[in-house]
LUMPALUM-681270 format. One record per residue (C-alpha): residue in three letters; x, y, z. Coordinates in steps of 0.25 Angstrom, whole numbers, plus 5000, padded with zeros to 4 digits. Each point is the difference from the previous one (the first is absolute). Example, Ala and Ser with C-alpha at 12.3 -4.5 7.8 and 13.67 -1.06 7.14 Angstrom:
# LUMPALUM-681270
     r     px     py     pz
   ALA   5049   4982   5031
   SER   5006   5014   4998
# end
This chain:
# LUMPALUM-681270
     r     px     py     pz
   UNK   5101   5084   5160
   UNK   4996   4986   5001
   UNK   4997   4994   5014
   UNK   5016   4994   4997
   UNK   5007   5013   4999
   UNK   5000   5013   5007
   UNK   5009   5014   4998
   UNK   4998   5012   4991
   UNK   5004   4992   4988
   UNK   4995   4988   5006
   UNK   5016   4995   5000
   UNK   4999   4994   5014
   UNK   4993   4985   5004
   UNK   4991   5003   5009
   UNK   5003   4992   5014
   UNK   4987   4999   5002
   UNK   4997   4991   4990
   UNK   5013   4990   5000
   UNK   5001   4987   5001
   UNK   5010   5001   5013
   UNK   4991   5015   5004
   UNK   4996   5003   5011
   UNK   4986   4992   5007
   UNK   4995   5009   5009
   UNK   4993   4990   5011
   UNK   4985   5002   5005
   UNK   4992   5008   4990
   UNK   5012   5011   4999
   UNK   5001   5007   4987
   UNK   5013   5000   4994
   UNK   5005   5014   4993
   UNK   5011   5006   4992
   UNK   5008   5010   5005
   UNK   5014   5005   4996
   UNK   5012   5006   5007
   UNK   5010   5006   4992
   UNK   4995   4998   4988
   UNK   4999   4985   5002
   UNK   4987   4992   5003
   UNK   4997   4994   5013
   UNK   4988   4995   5007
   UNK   4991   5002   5012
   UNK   4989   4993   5007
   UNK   4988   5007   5004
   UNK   4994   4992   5011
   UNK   4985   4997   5005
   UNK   4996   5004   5013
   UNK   5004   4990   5010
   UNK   5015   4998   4991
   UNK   5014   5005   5002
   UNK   5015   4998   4995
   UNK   5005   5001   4985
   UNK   4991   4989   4995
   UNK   4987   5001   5009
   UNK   5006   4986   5008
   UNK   4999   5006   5014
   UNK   4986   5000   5006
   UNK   4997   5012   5010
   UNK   4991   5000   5012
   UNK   4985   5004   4996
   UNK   4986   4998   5004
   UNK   4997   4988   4991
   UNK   5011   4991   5009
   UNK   4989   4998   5008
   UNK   4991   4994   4991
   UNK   4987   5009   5003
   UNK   4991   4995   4989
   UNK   4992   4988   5001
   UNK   4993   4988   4993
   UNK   5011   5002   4989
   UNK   5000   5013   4997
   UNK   5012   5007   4994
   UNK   5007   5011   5007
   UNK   5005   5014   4994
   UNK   5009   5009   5005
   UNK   4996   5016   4997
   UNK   5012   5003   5010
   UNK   5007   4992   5009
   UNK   4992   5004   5012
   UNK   4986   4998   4993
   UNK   4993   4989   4990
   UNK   4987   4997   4994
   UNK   4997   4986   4999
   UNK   4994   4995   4985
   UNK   4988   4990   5005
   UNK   4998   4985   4993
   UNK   4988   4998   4993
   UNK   4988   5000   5011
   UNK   5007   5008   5011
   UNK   5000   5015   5003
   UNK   5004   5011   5009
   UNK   5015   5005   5006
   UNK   5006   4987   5004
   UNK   4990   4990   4991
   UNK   4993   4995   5011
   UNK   4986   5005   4995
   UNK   4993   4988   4991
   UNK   4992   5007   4988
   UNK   4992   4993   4994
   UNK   4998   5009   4987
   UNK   5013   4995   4996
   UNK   4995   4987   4992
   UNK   4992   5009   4993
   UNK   4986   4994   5003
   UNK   4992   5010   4993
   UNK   4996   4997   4986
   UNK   4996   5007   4986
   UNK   5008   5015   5006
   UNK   4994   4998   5014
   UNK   5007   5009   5011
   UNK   5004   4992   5012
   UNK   4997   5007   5014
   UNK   5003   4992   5015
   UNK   4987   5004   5008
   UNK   5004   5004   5016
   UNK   4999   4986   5004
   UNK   5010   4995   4989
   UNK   4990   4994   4990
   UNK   5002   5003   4985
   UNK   4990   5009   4994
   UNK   5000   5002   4984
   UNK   4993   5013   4992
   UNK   4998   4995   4988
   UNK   5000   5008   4987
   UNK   4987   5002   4990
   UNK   4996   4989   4995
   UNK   5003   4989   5010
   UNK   4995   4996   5013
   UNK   5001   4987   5012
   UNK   5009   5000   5012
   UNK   5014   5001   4992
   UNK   4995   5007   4988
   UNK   4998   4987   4991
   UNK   4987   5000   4993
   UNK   4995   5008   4989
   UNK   4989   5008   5001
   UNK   4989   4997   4989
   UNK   4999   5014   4996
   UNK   4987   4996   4989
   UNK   4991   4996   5008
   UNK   4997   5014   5004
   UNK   4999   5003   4984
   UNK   5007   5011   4999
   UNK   5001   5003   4985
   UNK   4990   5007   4994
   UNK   4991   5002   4985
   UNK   5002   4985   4997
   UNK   5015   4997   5004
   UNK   5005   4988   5004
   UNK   5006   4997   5013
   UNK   5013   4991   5000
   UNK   5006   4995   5014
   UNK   5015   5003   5001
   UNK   5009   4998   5011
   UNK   4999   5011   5009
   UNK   4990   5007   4992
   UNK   4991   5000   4987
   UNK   4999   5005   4985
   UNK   4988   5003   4994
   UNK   4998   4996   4984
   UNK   4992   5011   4994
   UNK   4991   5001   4990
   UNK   5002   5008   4987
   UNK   5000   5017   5003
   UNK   5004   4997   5015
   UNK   5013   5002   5008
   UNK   5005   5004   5013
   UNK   5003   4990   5011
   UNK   4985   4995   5003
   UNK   4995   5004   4985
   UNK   4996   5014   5006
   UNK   5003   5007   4989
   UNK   4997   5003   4986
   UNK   5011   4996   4991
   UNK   5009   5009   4990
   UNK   5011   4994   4993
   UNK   5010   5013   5001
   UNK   4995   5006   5011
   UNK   5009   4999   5008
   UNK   5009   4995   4992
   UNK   5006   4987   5000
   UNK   5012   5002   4991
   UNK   5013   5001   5008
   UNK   5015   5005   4998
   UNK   4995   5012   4993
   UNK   4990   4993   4990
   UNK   4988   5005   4994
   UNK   4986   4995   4999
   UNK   4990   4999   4990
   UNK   4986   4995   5002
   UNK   4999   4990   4988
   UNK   4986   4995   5005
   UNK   4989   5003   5009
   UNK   5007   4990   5010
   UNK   5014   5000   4995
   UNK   5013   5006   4998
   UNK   5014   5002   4994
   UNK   5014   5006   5005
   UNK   5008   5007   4992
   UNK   5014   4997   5007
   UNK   5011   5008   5000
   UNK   5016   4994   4995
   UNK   5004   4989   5007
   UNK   4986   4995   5008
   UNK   4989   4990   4995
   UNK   4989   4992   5003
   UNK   4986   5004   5002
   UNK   5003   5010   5009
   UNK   5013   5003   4996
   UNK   5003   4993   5013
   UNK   5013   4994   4996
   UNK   5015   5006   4995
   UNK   5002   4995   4988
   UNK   5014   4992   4999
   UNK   5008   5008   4993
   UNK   5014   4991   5000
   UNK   4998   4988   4989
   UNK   5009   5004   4988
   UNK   5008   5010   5008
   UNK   5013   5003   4999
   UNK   5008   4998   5011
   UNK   5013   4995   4997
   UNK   5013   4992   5008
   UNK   4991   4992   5009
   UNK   4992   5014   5002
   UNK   4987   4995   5010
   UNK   4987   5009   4994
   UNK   4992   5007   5009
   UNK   4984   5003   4997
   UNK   4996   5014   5002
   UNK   4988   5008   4995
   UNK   4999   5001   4984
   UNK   5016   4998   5002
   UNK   5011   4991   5005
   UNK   5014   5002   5007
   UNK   5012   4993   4999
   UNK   5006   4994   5012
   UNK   5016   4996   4997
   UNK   5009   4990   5004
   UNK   5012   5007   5009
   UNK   5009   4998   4988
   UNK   4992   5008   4991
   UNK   4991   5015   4999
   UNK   4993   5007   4991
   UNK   4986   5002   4997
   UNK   4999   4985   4992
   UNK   5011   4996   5009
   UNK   5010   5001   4987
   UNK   5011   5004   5005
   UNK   5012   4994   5006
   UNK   5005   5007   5015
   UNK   5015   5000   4999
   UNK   5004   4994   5014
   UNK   5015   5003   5000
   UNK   4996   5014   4998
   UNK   4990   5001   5011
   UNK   5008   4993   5009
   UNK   5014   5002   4997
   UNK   5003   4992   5011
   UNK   4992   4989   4998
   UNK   5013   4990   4995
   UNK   5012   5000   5012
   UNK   5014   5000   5002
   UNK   5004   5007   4987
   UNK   4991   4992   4990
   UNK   4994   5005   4988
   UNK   4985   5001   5000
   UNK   4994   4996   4984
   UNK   4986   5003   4997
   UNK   4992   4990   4993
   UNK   4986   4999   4997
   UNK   4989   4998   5012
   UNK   5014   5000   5009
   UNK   5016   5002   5002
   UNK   5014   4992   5000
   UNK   5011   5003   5011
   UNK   5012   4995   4994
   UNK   5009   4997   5011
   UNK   5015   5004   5004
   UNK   5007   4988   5000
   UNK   4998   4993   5014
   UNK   4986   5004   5003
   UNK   4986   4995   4995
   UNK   4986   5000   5003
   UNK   4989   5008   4992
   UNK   5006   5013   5005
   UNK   5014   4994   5003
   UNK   4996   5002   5014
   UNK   5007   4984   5003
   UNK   5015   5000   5002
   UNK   5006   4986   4993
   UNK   5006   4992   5009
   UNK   5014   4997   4993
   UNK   5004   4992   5011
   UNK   4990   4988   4994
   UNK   5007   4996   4988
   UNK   5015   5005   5006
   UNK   5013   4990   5003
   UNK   5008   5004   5012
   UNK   5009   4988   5004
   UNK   5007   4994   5012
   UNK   4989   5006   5011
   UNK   4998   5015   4994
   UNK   4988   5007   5004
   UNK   4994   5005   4989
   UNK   4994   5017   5000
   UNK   4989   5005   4990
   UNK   5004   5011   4994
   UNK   4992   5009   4989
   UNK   5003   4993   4988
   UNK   5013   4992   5006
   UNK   5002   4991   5011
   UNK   5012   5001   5011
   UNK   5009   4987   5005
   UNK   5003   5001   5013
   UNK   5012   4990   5001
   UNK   5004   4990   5014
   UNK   5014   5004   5005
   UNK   5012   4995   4991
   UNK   4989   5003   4986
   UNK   4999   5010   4991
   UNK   4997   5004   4985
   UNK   4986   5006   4995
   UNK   4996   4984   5002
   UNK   5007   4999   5010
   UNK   5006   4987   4995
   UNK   5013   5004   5001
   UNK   5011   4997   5013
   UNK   5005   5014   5005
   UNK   5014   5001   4999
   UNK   5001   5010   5011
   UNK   4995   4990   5012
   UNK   5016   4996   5000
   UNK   5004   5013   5004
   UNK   5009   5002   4987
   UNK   5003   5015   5003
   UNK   5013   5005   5009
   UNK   4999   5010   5012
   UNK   4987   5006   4999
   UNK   4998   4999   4987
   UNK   4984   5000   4994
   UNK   4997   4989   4993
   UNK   4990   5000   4989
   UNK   4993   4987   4993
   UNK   4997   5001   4984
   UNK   4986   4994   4999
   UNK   5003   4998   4986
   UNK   5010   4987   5003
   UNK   5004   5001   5017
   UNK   5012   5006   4998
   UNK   5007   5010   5010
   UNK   5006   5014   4998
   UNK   5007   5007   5013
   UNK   4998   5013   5002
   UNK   5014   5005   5007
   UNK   5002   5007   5012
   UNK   5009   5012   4999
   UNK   5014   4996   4999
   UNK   4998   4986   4994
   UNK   4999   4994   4987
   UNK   4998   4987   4992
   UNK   4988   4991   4995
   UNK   5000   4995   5016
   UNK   5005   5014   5003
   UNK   5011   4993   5007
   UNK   5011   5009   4994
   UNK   5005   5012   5009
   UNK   5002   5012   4992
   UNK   5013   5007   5003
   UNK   4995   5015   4999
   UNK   5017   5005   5001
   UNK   5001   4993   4987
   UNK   4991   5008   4995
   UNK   5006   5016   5002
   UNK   5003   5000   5014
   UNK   4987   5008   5008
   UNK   5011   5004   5011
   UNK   5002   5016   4999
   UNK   5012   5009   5003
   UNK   5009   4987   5000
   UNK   4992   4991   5008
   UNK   5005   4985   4998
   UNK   4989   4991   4995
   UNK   4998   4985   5007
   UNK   4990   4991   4994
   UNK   4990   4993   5009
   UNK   4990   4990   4998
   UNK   4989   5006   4993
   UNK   5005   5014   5003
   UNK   5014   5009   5002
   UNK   5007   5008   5010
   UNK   5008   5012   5000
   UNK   5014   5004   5009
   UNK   5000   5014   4997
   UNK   5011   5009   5002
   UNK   5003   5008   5012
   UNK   4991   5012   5001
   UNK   4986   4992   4993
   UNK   4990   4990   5004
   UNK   4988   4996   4995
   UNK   4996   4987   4991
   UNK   5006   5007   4988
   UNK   5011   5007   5008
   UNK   4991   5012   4995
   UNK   5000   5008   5014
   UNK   5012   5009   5005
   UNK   5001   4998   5013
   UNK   5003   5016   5007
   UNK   5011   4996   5010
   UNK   4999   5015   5004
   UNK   4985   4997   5006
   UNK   5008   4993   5014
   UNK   5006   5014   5002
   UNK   5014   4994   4999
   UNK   5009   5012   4999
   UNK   5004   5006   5015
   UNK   5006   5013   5004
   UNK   4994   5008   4989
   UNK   5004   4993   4988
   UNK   4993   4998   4987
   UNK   4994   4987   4996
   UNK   5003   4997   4984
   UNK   4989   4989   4996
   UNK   5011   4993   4990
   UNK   4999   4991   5008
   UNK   5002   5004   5012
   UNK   5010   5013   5001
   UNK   5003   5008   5012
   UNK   5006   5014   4995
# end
């Protein structure tokens, strides 16, 4: 994934790296963590931070500022510290001047404090004086021999030697090949009594095959391919969009990635790159971006309008209504009769009421006499009609809302001196 995303299929933003993430304070380091299968953040704080964003300060042995003449305190724990000296200053707290630190020694020299303080500098070969600045003249002690001449350099000296002599003061007798000066696997050959030849190998030349021959012009890297030199050969190295040896074939993103496009949208492959096309009400590159409907939408009289996913919401001011919110709502005149529900069309503003039981009628102001329709009384009940309902006078020997129940007159015990009760209704045998 790149630094943006994070996940097994790299699905997630990473809230690390938002523009509204998280800014851990102080030097903290801000990582991605997930609970429940959802990314979350953590800051991991330097020694001397607390809290969720590193904000808090905690009591350590810096607070007492312990290093001097500007030197930078570093905490190892909170209870200990090492202090990191400006330039000219030494020792635990930086209260030691050194003065090796302006680096007085010259040409290599080695800076040493002698016991009283003073700077002492051991100079390398060739050089000499009090801070290592003046070259010693290494010829006049002629040292190259049969004949060479003696060239002065800085710090030391080249002898020129005559024909038949090499070595560093002319010492020796000279032999083209022996040893041999080709390199990288060359071969000599002695082509006269004081010369030579190399023989090199693929992919090295010069006069001593000292140099890799550059094997990239005319290659064939293709797709913006970059050539890299190697010996007698060459590699390929490709753009992401692209593999293969000559960097000739086409990766296929949507494939790789199936996840790459978002929110439903389908991933095209093209040449060098990809194309999400988006689900309608998201955009972006990997219609990652959420179109804010509510730019170009036209809710009236006061509504607020919601962003949806590819539609808007009108949420109308009382006594509005409609998708537009545009027309007057019919229902703010309490058209609808004893309880009634009353429901606004946002095609026009009209009203429908939904009835309560026992009433009917476009305001549901119409009682419904339920004896008109079959008479709900049983065993011979008489049926009243009510507003909005009925009621039953039932016949001697049942009750109920219906008349439904027969009432057991024999339950009171009713019958005395040994007779029979007879529940019809009422009997004593």
């Amino acid at each position: 994934c790149t630094s943006r995303y994070t996940g097994d299929f790299c699905d997630f933003p990473n809230p690390c790296h938002t523009a509204a993430g998280p800014r851990c304070q102080n030097g903290g380091i801000c990582e991605t963590t997930f609970r429940d299968g959802v990314p979350s953040f953590s800051c991991r704080c330097p020694i001397g931070y607390t809290a969720s964003l590193c904000e808090i300060p905690v009591k350590n042995a810096c607070d007492s500022s312990p290093c001097n003449n500007g030197g930078n305190c570093k905490l190892k724990t909170l209870d200990d510290y090492t202090c990191i000296c400006a330039t000219g200053y030494s020792g635990k707290h930086c209260d030691k001047q050194n003065l090796c630190a302006s680096s007085p020694c010259r040409n290599g020299g080695t800076c040493t404090l002698s016991p009283n303080g003073h700077v002492k500098c051991i100079c390398p070969k060739g050089f000499r004086g009090m801070y290592c600045a003046d070259d010693i003249d290494e010829c006049l002690k002629n040292p190259c021999e049969n004949n060479g001449k003696c060239v002065n350099t800085h710090g030391s000296y080249q002898c020129m030697c005559e024909p038949g002599y090499t070595g560093k003061n002319c010492e020796s007798g000279y032999i083209p090949c022996s040893p041999s000066p080709c390199q990288n696997g060359g071969t000599c050959k002695q082509s006269t009594k004081y010369s030579y030849e190399c023989k090199c190998p693929p992919g090295f030349q010069g006069k001593n095959c000292e140099e890799n021959t550059d094997d990239c012009p005319g290659n064939l890297c293709q797709n913006g391919g970059t050539c890299v030199d190697g010996i007698n050969a060459y590699h390929c190295s490709c753009p992401s969009s692209f593999t293969g040896e000559f960097c000739e074939n086409d990766v296929d993103e949507c494939a790789l990635r199936p996840s790459i496009c978002q929110n439903g949208a389908t991933c095209t492959n093209t040449h060098g790159s990809y194309n999400c096309i988006c689900v309608n009400g998201w955009n972006g590159p990997d219609c990652s971006n959420n179109i804010d409907d509510c730019v170009d939408a036209a809710c009236f009289n006061g509504a607020t309008c919601i962003d949806g996913v590819g539609s808007f919401y009108c949420r109308c001011t009382p006594g509005k209504t409609g998708l537009l919110c545009h027309l007057d709502d019919a229902c703010t005149s309490n058209p609808c009769h004893a309880d009634a529900i009353c429901d606004t069309s946002p095609i026009n503003g009209s009203f429908t009421c939904s009835c309560a039981v026992g009433y009917k009628g476009i305001d549901c102001s119409e009682d419904i006499d339920e004896c008109d329709q079959g008479s709900p009384c049983e065993h011979n009940g008489i049926c009243v009609n009510t507003p909005g309902s009925f009621a039953c006078n039932c016949s001697q020997g049942f009750t109920g809302p219906r008349c439904e129940t027969n009432v057991n007159e024999c339950e009171s015990h009713p019958c005395q001196n040994q007779g029979s009760c007879l529940d019809d209704p009422g009997k004593c045998l």
